[in-house]
Backbone as JSON Lines, residues from 0, in Angstrom:
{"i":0,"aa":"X","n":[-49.39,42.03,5.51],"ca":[-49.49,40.96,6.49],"c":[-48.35,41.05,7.52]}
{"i":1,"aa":"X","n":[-47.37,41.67,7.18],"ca":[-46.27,42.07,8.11],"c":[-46.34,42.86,9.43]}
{"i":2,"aa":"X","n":[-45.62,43.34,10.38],"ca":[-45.6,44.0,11.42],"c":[-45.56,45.33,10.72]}
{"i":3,"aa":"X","n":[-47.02,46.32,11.82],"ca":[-46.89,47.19,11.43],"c":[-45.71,48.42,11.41]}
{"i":4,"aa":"X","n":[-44.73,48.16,11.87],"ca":[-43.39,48.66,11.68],"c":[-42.44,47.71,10.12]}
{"i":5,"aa":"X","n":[-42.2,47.17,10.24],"ca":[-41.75,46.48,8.79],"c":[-42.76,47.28,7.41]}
{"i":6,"aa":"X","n":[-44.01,47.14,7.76],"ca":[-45.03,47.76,6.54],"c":[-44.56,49.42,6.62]}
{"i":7,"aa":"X","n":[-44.51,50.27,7.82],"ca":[-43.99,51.16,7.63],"c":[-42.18,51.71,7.43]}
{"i":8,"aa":"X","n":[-41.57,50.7,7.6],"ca":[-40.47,51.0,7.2],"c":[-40.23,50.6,5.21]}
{"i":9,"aa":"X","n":[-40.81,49.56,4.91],"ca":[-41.01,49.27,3.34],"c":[-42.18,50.56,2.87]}
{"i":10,"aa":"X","n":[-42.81,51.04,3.22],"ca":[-43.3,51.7,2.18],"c":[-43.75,53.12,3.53]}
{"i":11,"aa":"X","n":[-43.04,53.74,3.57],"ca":[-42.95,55.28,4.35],"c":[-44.31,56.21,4.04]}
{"i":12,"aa":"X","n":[-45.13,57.13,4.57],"ca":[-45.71,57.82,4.61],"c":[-45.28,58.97,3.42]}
{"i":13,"aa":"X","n":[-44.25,58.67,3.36],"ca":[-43.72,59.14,2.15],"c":[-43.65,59.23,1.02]}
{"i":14,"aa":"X","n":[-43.79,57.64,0.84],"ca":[-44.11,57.07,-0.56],"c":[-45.65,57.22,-0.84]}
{"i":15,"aa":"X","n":[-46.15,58.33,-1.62],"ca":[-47.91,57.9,-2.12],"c":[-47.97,57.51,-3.21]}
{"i":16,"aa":"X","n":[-47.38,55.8,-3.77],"ca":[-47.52,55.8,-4.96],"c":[-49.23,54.67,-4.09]}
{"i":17,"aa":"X","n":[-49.6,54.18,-5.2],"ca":[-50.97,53.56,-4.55],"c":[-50.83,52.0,-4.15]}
{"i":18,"aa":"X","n":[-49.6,51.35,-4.61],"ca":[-49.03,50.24,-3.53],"c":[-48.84,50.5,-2.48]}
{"i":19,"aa":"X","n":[-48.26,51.61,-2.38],"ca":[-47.9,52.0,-0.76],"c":[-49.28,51.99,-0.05]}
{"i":20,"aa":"X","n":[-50.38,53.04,-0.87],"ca":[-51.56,53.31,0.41],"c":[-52.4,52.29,0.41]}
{"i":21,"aa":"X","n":[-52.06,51.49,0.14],"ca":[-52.58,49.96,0.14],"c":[-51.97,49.37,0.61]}
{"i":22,"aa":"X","n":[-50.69,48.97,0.74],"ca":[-50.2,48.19,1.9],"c":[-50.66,48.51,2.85]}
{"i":23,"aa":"X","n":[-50.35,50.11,3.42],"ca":[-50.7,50.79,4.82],"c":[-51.77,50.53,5.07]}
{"i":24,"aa":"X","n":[-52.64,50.76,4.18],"ca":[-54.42,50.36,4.88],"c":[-54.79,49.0,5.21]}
{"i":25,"aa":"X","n":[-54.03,48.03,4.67],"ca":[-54.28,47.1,5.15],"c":[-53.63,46.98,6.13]}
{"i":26,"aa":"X","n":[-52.91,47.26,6.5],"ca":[-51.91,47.1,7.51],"c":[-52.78,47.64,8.53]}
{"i":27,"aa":"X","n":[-53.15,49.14,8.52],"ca":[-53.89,49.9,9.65],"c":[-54.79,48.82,9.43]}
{"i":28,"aa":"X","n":[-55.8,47.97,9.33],"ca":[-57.12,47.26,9.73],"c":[-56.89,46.4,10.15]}
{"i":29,"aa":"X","n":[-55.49,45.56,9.38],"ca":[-55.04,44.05,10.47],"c":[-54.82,44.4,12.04]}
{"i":30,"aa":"X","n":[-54.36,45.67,12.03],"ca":[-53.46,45.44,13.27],"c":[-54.47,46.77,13.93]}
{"i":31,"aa":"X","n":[-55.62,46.21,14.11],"ca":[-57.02,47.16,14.72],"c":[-57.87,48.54,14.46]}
{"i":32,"aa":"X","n":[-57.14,49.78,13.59],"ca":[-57.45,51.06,13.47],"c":[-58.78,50.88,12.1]}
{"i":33,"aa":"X","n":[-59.87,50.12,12.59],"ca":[-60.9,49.73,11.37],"c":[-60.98,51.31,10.45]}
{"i":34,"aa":"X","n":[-61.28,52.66,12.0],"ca":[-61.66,53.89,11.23],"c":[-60.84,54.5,10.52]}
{"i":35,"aa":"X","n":[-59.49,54.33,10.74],"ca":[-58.24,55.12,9.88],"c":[-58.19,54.05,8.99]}
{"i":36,"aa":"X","n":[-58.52,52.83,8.86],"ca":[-58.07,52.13,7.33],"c":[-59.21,52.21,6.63]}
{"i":37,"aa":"X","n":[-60.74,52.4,6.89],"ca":[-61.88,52.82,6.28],"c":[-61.23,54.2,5.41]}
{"i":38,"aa":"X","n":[-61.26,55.06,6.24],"ca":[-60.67,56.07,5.52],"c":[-59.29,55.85,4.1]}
{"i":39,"aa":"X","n":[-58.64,55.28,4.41],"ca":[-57.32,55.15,3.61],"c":[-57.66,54.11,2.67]}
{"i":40,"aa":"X","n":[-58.72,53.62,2.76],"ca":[-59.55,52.62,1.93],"c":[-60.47,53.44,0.91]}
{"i":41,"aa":"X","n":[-61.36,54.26,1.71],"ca":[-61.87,55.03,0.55],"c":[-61.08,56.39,-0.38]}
{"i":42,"aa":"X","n":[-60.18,56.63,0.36],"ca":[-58.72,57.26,-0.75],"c":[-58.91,56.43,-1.61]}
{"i":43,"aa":"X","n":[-58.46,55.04,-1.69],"ca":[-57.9,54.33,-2.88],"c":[-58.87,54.09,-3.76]}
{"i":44,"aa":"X","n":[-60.51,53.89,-3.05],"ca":[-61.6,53.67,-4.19],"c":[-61.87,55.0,-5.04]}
{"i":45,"aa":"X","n":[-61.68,56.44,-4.37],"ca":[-61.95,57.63,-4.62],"c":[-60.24,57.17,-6.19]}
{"i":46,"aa":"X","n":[-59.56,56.92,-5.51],"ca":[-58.44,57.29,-6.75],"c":[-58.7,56.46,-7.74]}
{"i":47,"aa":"X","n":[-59.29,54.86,-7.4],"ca":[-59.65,54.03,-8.64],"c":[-60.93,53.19,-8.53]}
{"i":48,"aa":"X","n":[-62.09,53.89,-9.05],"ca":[-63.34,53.57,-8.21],"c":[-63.48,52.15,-9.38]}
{"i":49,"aa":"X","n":[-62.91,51.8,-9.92],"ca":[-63.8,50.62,-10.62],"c":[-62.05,49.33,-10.54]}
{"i":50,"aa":"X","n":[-61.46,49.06,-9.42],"ca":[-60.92,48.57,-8.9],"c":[-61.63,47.57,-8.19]}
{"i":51,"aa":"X","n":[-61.86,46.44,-8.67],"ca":[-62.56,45.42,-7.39],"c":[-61.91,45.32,-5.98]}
{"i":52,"aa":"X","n":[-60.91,45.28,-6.17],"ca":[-59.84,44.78,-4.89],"c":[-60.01,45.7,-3.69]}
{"i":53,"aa":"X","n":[-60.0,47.08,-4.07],"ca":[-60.14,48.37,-3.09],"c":[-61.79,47.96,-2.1]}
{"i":54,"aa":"X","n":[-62.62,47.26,-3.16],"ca":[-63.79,47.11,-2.73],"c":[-64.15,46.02,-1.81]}
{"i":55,"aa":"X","n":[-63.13,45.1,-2.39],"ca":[-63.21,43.93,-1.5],"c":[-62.35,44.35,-0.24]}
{"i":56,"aa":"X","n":[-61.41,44.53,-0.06],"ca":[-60.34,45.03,1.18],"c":[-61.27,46.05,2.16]}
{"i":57,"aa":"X","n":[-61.9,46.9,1.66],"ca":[-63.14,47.7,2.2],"c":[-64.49,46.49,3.09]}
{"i":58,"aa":"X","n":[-64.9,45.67,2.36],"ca":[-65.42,44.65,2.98],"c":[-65.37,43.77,3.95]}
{"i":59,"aa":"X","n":[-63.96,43.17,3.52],"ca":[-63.09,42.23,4.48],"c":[-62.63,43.15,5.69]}
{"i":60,"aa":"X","n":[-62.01,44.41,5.8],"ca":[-62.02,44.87,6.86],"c":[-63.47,45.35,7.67]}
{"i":61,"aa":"X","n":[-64.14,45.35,7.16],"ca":[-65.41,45.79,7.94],"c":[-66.18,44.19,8.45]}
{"i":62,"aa":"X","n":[-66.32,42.85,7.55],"ca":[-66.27,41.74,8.03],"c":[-65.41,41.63,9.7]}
{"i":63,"aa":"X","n":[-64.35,42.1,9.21],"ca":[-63.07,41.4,9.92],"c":[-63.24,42.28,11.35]}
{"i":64,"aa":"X","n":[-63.76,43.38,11.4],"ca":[-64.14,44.23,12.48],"c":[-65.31,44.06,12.88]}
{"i":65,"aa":"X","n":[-66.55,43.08,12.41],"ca":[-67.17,42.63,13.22],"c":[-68.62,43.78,12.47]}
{"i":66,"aa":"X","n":[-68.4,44.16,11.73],"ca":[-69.75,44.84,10.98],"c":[-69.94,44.12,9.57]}
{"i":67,"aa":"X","n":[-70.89,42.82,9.68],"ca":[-70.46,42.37,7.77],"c":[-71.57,42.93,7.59]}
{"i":68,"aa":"X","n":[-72.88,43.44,8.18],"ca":[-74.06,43.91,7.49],"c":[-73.52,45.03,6.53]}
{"i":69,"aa":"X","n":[-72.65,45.67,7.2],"ca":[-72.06,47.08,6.35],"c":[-70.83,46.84,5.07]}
{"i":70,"aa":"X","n":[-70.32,45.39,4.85],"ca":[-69.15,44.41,4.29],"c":[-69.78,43.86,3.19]}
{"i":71,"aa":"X","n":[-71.46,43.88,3.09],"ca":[-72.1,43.34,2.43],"c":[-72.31,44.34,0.91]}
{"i":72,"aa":"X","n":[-72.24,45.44,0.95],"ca":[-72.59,46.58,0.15],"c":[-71.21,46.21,-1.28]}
{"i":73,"aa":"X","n":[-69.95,47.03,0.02],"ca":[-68.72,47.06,-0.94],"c":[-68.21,45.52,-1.47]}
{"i":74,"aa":"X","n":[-68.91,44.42,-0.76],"ca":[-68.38,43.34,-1.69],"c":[-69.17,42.92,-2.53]}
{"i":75,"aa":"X","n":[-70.57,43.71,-2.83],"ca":[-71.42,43.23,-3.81],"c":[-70.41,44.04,-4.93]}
{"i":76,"aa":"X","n":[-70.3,45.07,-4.96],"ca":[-69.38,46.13,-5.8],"c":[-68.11,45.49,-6.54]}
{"i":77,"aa":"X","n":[-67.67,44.67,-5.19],"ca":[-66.07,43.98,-5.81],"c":[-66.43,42.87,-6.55]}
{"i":78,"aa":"X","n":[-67.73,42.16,-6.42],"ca":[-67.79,41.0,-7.28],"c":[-68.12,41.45,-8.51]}
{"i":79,"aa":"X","n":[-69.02,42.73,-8.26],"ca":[-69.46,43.13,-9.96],"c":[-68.46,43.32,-11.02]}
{"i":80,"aa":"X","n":[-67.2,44.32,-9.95],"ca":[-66.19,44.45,-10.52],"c":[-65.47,43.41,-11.47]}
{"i":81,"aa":"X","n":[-65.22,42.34,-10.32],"ca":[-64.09,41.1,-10.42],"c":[-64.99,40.34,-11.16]}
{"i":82,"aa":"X","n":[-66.16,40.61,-12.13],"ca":[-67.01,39.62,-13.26],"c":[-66.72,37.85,-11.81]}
{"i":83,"aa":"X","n":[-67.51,38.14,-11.19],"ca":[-67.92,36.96,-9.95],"c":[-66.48,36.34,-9.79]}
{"i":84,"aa":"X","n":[-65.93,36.95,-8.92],"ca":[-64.3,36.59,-8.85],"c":[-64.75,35.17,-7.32]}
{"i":85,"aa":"X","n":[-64.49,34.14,-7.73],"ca":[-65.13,32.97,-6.81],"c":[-64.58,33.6,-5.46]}
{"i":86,"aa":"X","n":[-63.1,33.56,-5.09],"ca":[-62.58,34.33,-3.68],"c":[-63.36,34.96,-3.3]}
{"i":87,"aa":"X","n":[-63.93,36.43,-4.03],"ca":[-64.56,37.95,-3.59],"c":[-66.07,37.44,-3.52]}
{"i":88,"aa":"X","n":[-66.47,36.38,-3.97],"ca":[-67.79,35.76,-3.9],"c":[-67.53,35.03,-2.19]}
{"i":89,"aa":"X","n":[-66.91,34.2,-2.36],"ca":[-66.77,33.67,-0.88],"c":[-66.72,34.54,0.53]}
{"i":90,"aa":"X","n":[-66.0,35.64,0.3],"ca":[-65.83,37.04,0.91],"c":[-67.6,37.24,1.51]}
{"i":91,"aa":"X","n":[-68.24,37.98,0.27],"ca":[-69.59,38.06,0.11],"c":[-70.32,37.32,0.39]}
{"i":92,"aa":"X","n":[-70.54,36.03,0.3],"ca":[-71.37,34.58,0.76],"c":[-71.07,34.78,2.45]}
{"i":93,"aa":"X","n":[-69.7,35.04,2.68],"ca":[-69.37,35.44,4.32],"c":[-69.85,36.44,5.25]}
{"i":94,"aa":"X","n":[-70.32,37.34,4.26],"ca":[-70.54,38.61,5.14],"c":[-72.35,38.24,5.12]}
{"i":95,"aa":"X","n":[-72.75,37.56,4.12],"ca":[-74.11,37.78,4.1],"c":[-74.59,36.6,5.23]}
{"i":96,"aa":"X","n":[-74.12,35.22,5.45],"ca":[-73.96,34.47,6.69],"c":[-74.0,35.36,7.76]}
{"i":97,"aa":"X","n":[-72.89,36.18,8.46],"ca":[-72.63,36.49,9.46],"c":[-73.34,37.33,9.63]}
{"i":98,"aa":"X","n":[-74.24,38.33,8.69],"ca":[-75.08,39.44,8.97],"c":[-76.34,38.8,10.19]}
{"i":99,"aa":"X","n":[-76.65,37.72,10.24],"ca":[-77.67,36.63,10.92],"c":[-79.13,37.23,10.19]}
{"i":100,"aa":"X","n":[-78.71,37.98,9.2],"ca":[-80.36,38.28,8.22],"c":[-80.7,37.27,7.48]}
{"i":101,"aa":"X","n":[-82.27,36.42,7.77],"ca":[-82.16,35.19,7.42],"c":[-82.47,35.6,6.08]}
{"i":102,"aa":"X","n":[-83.33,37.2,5.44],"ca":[-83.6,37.04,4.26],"c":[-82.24,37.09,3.04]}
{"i":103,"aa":"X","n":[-81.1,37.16,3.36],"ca":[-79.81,36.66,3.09],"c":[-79.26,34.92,2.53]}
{"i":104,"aa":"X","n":[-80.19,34.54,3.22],"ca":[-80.14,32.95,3.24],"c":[-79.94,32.17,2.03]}
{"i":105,"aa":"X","n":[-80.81,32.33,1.12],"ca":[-80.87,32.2,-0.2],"c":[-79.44,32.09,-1.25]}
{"i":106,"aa":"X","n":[-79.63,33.85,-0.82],"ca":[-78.6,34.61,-1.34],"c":[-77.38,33.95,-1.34]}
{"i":107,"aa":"X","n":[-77.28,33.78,-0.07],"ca":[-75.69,33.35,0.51],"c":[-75.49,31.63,-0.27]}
{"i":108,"aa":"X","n":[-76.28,31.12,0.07],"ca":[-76.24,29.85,-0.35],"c":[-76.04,29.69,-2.19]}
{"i":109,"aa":"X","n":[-77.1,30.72,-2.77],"ca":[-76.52,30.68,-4.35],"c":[-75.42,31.36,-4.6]}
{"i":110,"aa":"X","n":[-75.02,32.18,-3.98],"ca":[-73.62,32.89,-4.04],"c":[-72.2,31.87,-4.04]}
{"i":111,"aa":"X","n":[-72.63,31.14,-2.67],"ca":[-71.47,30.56,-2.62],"c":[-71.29,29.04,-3.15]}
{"i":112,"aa":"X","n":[-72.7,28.51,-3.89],"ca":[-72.72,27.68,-4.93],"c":[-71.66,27.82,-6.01]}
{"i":113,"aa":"X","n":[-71.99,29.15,-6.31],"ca":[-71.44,29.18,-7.43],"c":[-69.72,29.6,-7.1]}
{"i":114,"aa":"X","n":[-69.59,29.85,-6.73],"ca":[-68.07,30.37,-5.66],"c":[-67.22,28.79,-5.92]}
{"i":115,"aa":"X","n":[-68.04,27.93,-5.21],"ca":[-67.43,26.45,-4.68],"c":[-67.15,25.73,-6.38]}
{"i":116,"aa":"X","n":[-67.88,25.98,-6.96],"ca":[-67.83,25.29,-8.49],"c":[-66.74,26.13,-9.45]}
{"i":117,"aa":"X","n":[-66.44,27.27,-9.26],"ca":[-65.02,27.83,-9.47],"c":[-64.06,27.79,-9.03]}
{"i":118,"aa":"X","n":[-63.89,27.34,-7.1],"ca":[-62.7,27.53,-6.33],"c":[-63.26,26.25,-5.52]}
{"i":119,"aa":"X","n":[-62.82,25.24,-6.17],"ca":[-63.3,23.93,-5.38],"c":[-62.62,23.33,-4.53]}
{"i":120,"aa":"X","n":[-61.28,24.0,-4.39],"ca":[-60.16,23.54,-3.23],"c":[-60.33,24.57,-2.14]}
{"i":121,"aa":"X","n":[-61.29,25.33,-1.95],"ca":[-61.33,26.59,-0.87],"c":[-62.21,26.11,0.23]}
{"i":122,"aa":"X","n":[-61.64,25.25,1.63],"ca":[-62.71,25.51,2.46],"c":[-63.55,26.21,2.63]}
{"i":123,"aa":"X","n":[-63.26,27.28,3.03],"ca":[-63.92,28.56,3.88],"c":[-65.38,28.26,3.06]}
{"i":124,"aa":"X","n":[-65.06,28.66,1.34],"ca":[-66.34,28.79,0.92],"c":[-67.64,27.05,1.43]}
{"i":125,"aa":"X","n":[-66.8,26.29,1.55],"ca":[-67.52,24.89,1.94],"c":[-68.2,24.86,3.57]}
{"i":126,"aa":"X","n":[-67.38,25.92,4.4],"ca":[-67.85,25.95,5.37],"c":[-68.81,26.76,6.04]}
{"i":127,"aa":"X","n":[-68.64,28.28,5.06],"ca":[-69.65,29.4,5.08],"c":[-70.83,29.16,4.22]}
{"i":128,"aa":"X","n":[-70.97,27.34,3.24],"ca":[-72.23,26.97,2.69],"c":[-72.88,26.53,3.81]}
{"i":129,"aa":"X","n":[-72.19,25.53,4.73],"ca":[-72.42,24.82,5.89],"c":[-73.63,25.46,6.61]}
{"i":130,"aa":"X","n":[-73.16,26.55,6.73],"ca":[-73.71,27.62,7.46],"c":[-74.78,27.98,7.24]}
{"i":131,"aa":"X","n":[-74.94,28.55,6.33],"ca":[-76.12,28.77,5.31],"c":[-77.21,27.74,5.15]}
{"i":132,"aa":"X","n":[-76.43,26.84,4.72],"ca":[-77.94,25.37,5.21],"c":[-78.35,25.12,6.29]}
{"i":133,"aa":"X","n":[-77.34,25.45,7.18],"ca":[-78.0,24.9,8.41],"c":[-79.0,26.03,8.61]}
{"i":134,"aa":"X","n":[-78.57,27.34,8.68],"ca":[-79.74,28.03,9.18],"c":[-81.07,27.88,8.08]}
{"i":135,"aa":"X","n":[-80.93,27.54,7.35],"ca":[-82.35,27.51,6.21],"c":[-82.95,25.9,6.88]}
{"i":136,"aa":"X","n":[-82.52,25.24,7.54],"ca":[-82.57,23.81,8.14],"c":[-82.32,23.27,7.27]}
{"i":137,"aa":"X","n":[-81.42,23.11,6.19],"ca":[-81.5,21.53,5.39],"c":[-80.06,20.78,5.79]}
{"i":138,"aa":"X","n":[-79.84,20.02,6.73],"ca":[-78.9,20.02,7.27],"c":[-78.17,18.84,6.56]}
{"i":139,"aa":"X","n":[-79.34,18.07,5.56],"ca":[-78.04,17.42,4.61],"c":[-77.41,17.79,4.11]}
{"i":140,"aa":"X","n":[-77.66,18.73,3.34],"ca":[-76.45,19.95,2.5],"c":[-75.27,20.82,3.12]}
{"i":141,"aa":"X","n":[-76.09,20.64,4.44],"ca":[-75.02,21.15,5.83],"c":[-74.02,20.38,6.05]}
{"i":142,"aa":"X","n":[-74.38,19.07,6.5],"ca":[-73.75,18.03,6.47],"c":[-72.34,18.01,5.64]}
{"i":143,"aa":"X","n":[-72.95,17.78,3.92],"ca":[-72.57,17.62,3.51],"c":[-71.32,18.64,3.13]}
{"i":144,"aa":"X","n":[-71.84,19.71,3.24],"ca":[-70.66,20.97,3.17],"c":[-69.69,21.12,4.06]}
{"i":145,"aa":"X","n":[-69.97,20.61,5.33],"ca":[-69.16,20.85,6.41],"c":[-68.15,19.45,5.86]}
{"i":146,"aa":"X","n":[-68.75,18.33,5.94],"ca":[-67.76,17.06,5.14],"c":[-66.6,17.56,3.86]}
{"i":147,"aa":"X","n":[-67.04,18.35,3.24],"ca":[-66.0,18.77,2.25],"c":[-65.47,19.32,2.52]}
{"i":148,"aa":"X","n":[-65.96,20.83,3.93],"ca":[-65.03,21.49,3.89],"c":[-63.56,20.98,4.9]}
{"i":149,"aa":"X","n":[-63.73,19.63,6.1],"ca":[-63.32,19.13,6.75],"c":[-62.46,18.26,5.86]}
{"i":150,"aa":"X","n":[-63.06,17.83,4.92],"ca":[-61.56,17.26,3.82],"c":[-60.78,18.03,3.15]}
{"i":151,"aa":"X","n":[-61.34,19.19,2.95],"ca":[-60.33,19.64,2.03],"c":[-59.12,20.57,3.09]}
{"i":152,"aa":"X","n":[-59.71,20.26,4.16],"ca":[-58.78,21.12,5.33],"c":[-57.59,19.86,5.95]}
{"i":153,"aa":"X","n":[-57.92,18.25,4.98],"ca":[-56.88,17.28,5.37],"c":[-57.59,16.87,7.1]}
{"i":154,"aa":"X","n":[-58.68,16.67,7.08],"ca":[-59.47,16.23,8.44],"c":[-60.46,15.02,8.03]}
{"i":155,"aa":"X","n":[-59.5,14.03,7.3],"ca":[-60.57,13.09,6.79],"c":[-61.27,12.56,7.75]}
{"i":156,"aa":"X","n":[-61.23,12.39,9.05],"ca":[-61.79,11.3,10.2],"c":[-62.98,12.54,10.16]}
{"i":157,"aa":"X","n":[-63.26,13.5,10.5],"ca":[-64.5,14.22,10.73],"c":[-65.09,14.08,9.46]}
{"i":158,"aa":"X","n":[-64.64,14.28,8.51],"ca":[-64.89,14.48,7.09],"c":[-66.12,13.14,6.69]}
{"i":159,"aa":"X","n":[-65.17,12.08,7.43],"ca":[-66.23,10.81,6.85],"c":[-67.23,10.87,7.67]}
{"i":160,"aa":"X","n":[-66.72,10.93,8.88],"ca":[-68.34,11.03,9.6],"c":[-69.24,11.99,9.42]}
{"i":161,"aa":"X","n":[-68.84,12.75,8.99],"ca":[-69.75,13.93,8.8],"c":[-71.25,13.43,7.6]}
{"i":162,"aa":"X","n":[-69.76,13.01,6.54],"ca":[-70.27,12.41,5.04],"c":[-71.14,11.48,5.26]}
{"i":163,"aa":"X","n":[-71.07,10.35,6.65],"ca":[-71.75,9.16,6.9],"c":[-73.06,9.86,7.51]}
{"i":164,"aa":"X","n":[-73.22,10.88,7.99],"ca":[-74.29,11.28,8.44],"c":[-74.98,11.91,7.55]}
{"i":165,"aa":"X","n":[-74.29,13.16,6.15],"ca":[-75.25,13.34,5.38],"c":[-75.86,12.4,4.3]}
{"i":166,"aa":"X","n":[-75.4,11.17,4.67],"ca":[-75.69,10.24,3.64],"c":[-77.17,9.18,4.33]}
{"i":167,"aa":"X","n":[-77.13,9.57,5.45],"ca":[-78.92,9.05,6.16],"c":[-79.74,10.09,5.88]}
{"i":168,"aa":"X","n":[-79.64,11.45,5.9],"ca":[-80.35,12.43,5.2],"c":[-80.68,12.56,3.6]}
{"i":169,"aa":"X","n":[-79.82,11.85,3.15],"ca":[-80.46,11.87,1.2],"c":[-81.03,10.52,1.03]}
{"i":170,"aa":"X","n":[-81.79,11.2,0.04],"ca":[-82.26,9.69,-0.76],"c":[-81.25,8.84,-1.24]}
{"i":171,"aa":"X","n":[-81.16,7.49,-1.3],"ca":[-79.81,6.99,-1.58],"c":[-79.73,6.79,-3.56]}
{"i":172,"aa":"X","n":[-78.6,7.14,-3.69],"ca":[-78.15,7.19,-5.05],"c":[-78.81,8.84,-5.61]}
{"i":173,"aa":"X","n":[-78.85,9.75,-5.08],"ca":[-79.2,11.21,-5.57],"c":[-77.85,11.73,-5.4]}
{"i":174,"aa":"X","n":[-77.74,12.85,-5.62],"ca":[-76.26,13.12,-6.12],"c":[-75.58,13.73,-4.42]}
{"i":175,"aa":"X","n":[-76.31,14.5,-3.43],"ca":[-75.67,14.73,-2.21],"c":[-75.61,13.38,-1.91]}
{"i":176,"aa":"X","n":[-76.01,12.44,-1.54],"ca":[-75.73,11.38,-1.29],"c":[-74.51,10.54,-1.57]}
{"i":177,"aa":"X","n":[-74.17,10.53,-3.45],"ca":[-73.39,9.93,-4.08],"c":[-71.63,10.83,-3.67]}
{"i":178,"aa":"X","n":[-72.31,11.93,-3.71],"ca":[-71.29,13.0,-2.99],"c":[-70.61,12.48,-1.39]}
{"i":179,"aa":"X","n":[-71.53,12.35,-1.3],"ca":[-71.48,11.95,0.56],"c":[-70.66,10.32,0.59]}
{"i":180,"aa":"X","n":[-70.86,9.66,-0.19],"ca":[-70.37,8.38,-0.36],"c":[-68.88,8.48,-0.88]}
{"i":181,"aa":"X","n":[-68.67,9.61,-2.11],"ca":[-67.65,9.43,-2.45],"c":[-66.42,10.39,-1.42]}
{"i":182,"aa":"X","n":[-66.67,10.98,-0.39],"ca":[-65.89,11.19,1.04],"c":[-65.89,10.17,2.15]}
{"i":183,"aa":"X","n":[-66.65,9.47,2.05],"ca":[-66.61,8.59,3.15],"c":[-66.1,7.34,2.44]}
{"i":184,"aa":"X","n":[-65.32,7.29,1.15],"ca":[-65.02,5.91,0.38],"c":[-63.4,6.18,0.21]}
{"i":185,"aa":"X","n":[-63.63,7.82,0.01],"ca":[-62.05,8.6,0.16],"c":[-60.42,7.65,0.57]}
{"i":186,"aa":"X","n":[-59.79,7.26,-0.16],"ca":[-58.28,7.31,0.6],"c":[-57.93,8.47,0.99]}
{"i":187,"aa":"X","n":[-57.59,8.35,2.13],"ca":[-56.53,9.61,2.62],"c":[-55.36,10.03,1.95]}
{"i":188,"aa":"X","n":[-55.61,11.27,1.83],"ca":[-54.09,11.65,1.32],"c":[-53.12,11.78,1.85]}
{"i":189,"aa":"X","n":[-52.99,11.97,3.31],"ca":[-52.56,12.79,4.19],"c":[-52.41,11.36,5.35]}
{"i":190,"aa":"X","n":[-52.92,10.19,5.42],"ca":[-52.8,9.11,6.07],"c":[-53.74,9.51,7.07]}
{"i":191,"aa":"X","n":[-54.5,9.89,7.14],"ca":[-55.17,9.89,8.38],"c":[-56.1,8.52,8.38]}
């Protein structure tokens, strides 16, 4: 996450232990070279192919460069790895959103079900559900995802309204609903 000079002065071209070519590759993809950290990415899967992490970092940089149709492969790999690691699921729920393949839709949405019920303090995954409902149209679940993920980001004022709106979309007393009630009934933590 450092400047790519700091990353190369801590761990030198010199050093090939496999922290090092892992710092560097990430380093080369943060700071733009997608094709030289692809490469220095598949070094590290070639040196430890049943490594989730190599698989996910392979993903997230190809996400992060703006190809998740191709982000979608190596993070199915890292979740198999990581026995459904909720993060590397959220990763995956992300790339399959952004691919705009609606037959993904599903997918993405049970993916990151199950993601949110392991890592229940993680926006992203609340907001990349958001997503997912909305394009399938069920926009109470949209609603409602975007409301959680707006609280748990400490944005209670959107959060309730959001919640107040997916709560005219459910039947009243069903559980998105009761969900939806119990954000919009919320004390603030944060004073907002």
């Amino acid at each position: 996450m450092e400047r790519p000079d700091t990353v190369a002065r801590r761990y030198p071209l010199s050093d090939n232990s496999l922290p090092a070519r892992y710092a560097r590759a990430i380093s080369t993809y943060l700071h733009g070279d997608l094709r030289s950290a692809l490469s220095q990415i598949d070094a590290l899967i070639q040196a430890q192919p049943n490594n989730p992490y190599f698989y996910e970092v392979r993903g997230q940089a190809l996400l992060e460069g703006g190809r998740p149709a191709e982000a979608i492969a190596p993070l199915r790999k890292a979740v198999q790895l990581s026995n459904n690691g909720p993060l590397i699921e959220m990763l995956l729920g992300q790339a399959l959103v952004a691919s705009e393949n609606k037959a993904y839709t599903d997918e993405a949405i049970s993916i990151l079900r199950a993601a949110v019920a392991h890592e229940s303090e993680a926006p992203l995954g609340y907001s990349q559900l958001a997503m997912a409902y909305g394009r399938k149209g069920d926009y109470a679940e949209a609603d409602l995802a975007s409301a959680q993920a707006a609280f748990l980001r400490g944005d209670n004022k959107t959060a309730r309204e959001l919640a107040s709106r997916a709560k005219t979309r459910f039947a009243v007393g069903s559980p998105g609903w009761v969900k939806a009630d119990d954000i919009v009934t919320a004390k603030p933590l944060s004073g907002q």
